[in-house]
N, C-alpha and C positions, 0 to 999 in steps of 0.2 A: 594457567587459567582453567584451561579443561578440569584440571586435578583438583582445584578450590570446588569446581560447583560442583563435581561428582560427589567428592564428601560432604560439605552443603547437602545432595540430594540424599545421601545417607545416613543422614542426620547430624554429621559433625562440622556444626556450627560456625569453628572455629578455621575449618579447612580453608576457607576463603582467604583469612585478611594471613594467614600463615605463610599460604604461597607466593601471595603478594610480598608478603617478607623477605623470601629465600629469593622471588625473582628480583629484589631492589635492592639485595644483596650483592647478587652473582651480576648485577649490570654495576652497581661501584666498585666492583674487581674489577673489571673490564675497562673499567675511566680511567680507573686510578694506574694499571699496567700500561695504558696509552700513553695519558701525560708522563709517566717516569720515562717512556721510549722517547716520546715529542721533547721534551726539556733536555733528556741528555746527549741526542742529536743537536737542537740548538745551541748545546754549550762545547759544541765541538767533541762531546763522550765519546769515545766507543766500548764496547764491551770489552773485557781483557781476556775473554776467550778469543778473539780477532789476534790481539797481536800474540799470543800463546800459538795461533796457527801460524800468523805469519812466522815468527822464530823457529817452529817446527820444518815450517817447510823449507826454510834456508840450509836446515840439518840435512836435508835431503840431498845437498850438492855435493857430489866428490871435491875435496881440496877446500873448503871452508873448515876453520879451524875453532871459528868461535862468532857466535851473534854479540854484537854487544847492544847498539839502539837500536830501538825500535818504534816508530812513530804511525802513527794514522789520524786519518780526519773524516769525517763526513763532509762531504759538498751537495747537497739534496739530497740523492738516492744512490750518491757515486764515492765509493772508497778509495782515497789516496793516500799510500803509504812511503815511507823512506826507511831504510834499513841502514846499518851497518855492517860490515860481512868483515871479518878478521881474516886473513890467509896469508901463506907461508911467505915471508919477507922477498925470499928469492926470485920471486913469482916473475916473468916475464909481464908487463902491461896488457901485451895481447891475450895475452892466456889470462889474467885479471879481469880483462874486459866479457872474454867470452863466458867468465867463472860469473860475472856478473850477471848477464844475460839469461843463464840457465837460472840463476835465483831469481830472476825477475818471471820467469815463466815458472817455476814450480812454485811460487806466488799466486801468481794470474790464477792458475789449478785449482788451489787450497782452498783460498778465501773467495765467497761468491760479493759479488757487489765490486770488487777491484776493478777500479779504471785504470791506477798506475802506481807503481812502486819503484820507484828510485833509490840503486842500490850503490852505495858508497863503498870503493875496496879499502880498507887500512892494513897494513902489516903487521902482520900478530903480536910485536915489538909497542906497535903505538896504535893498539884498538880502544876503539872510543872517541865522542865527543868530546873529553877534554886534553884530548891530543890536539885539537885543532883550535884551541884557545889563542890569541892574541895577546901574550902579556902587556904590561903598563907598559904606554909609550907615549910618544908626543907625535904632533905635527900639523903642520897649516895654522901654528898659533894656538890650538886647542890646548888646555891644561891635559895633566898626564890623565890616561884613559886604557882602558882595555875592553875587548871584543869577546 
């Protein structure tokens, strides 16, 4: 506004309804980066630099041999994530558990807004979600189904 009537006062005319232009410009960038942030929070988005951290930071763990999922959500202002973490078949439980733990905190580290990350161990053998498929089956009278 200042810059419309200064040129205005220097004769250029046009200086006014100009500024006006650029500032009703630079304020529908500003809507329109809102609502793409407010709608793809609502639709459960997150940005894929999130889960590119979170997978990064899984890398970070001694004895992780491969990330395979990787999931997050928004819950209002709060990020919850689940992983999958691959390591070596032989792995003792304990030693899985605690391997999990440390991916769960250089997590928490990484990514700001993380409430909780829930970290699945598989065996390098059978990493992934569709190792844990339920093939067709029956039962309770249901027709054949799977999970």
């Amino acid at each position: 506004m200042f810059f419309g009537e200064v040129g205005v006062w220097m004769g250029y005319a046009l200086a006014d309804p100009i500024v006006g232009a650029l500032i009703t410009i630079a304020i529908a960038q500003i809507v329109w980066q809102s609502a793409k942030a407010v709608f793809t929070r609502a639709l459960d988005g997150v940005d894929p630099k999130i889960i590119d951290e979170l997978r990064h930071a899984a890398t970070h763990v001694r004895g992780v041999e491969k990330v395979t999922d990787v999931r997050a959500r928004w819950l209002g202002h709060r990020l919850y994530a689940e992983m999958n973490v691959a390591v070596a078949p032989q792995l003792p439980a304990e030693e899985g558990h605690a391997l999990a733990k440390e991916v769960r905190h250089e997590a928490m580290h990484h990514v700001g807004h993380l409430s909780n990350v829930v970290i699945h161990i598989d065996p390098m053998q059978e990493a992934g979600e569709e190792f844990h498929r339920i093939h067709a089956h029956t039962h309770d009278g249901l027709p054949v189904h799977s999970h």
